[in-house]
VOGU-3710 file (C-alpha; in Angstrom, 3 decimals, decimal comma):
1> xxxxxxxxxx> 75,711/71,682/71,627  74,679/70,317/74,875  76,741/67,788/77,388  74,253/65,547/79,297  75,616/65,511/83,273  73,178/62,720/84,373  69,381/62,772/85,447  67,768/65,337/83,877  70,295/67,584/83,352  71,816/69,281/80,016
11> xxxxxxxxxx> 74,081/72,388/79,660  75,347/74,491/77,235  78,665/72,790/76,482  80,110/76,720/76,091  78,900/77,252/79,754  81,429/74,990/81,399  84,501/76,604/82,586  86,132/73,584/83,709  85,097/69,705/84,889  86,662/67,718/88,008
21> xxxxxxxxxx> 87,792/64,609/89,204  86,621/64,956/92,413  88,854/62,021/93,054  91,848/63,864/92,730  91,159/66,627/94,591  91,347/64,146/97,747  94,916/64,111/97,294  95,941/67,734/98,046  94,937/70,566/100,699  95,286/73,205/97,470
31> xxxxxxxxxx> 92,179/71,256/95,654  90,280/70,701/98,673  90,625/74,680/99,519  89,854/75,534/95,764  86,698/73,384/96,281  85,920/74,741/99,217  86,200/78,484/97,880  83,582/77,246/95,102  80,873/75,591/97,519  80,831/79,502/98,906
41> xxxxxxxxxx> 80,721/81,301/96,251  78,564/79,409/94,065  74,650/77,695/93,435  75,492/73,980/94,440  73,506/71,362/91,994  73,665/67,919/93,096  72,750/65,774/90,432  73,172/62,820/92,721  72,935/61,823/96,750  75,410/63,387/97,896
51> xxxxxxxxxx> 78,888/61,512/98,450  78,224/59,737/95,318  79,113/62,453/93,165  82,561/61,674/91,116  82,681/65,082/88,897  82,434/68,536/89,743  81,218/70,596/86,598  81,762/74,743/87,044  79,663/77,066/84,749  80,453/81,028/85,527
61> xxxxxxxxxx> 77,106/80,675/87,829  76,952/77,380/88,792  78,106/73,818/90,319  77,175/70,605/88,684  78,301/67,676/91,484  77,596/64,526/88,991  77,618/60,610/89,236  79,010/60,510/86,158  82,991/60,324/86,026  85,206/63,261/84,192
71> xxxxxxxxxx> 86,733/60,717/81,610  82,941/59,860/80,706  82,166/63,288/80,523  85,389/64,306/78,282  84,612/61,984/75,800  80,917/62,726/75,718  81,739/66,420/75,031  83,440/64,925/71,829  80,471/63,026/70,712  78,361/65,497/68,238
81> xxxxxx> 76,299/62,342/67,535  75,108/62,156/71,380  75,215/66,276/72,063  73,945/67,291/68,655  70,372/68,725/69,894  69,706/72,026/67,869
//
């Protein structure tokens, strides 16, 4: 099953360790350090122009910053009919 982040790009939905609401990691100096951490350590995708980016997706060797929000995301991992490629 595959989760489609926006432009041309599709991922394994078992790849993704986690997906962020970039949104809320404004609101504390933990998040923003976590964040921070991950731009090192990490292959940075942007997806969009940068500062338009609303989700950060994290795969074990990858970051995914993408347009598209988290709740959009969440509910599109849910959709077999939309992520049902094999």
């Amino acid at each position: 099953m595959y989760l489609h982040l926006g432009g041309n790009i599709l991922i394994k939905k078992d790849k993704i360790v986690a997906m962020i609401d970039l949104d809320t990691t404004k609101k504390g100096q933990t998040n923003q350090d976590f964040i921070s951490k991950l731009n090192k350590d990490k292959n940075l995708n942007y997806i969009c122009e940068p500062g338009n980016e609303k989700t950060l997706i994290v795969t074990r060797n990858e970051l995914f910053f993408s347009p598209i929000s988290s709740t959009t995301l969440f509910k599109r991992s849910f959709d077999d009919k939309v992520n049902d490629y094999n």
